[in-house]
C-alpha positions in Angstrom: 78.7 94.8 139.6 76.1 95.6 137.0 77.8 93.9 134.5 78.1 90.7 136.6 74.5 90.8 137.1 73.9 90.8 133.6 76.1 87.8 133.0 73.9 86.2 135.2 70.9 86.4 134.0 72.4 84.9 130.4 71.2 81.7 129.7 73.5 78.7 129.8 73.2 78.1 125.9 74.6 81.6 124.9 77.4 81.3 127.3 78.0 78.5 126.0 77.6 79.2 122.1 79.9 82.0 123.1 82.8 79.5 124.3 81.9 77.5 121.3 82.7 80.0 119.0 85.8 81.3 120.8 87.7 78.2 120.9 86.2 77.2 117.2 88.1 80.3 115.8 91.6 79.7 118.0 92.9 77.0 115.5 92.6 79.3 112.0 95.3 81.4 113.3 97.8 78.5 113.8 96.8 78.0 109.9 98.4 81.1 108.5 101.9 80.2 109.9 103.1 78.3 106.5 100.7 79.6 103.8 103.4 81.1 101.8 106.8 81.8 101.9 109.3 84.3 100.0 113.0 84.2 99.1 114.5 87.2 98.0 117.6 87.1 95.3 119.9 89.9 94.3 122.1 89.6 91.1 124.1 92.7 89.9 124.3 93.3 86.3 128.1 93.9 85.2 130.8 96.2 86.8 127.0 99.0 87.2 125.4 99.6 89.9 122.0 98.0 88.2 120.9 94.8 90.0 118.0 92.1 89.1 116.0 91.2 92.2 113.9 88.1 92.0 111.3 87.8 94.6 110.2 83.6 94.8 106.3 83.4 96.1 106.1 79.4 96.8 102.5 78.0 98.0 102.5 75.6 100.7 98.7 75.4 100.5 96.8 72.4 98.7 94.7 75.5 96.8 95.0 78.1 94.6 95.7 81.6 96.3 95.8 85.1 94.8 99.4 86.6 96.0 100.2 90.3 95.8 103.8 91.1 95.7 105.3 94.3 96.4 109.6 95.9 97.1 110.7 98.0 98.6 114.1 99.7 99.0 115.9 102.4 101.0 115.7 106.0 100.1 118.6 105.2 98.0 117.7 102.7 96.0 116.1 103.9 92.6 113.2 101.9 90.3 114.5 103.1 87.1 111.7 101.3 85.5 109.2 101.7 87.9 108.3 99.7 91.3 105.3 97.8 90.3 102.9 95.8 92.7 102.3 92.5 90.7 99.1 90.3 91.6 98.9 86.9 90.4 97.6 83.3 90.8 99.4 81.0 92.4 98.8 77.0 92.1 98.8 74.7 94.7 102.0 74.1 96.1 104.2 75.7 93.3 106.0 79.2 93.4 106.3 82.1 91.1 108.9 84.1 90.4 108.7 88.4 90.1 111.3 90.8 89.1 112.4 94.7 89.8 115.6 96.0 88.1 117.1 98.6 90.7 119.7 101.0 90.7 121.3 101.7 94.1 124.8 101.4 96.1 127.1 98.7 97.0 124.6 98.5 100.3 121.0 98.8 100.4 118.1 98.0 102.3 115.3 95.7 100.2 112.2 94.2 101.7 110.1 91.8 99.6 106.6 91.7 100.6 103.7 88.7 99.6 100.7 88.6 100.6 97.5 86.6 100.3 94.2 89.0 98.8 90.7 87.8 97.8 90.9 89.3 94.2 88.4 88.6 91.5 89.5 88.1 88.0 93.0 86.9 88.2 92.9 83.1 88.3 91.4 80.9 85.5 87.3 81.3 85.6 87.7 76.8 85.7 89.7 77.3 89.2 88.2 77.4 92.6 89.9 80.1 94.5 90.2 79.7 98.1 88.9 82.6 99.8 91.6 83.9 102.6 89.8 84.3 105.5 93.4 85.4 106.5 95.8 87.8 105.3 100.0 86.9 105.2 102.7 89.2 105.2 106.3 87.9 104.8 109.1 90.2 105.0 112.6 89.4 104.4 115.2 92.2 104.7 118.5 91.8 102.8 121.9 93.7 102.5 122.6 94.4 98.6 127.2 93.9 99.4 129.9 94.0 96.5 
């Protein structure tokens, strides 16, 4: 009841500079649907059990963006070479390709991860960055088969 009465005794402007700002906010997060999008690729090399994977980062946004990408894999699938986070600049409406060479079985679990940071220092200095006021996450599990 308390809290009712205080309600009350708000003033019409800050109820309604409240509302305002609510519904001002709600169409941002329709924004993030189509940001960025991944497509993850798995060639084997040989008769081995080594395989390439090529994770494709493509922009759909008319700015540039600062992507981090990241893999990961099953307990059984081994980064001989390491499994590196890469951070890079991506132009307006292009894509970028990354790369992991694995070691695993004929079936394995991979998950390709992209997402948007604010990071200083990795786009040209002549570029202007848009700042995210969002953060994108796209996942795509696949099935490494023979």
């Amino acid at each position: 009841m308390r809290a009712l009465q205080l309600l009350f005794k708000t003033s019409p402007a800050a109820l309604l500079l409240g509302l305002f700002l609510t519904l001002w906010t709600l169409p941002t997060q329709g924004q993030t649907q189509n940001v960025i999008s991944v497509t993850l690729r798995v060639e084997r090399v040989g008769n081995s059990d080594d395989y390439i994977v090529t994770l494709t980062v493509t922009s759909h946004a008319p700015v540039y963006l600062v992507v981090k990408a990241t893999l990961e894999g099953s307990d059984d699938v081994n980064f001989p070479y390491g499994n590196f986070v890469y951070t890079a600049c991506l132009c307006p409406n292009c894509s970028k390709n990354f790369f992991w060479d694995i070691q695993g079985p004929a079936n394995g679990i991979l998950i390709g991860k992209a997402e948007v940071v604010s990071e200083e220092n990795i786009c040209p200095s002549d570029v202007e960055i848009s700042t995210p006021v969002y953060k994108v996450c796209s996942k795509r599990e696949i099935v490494v088969t023979l």
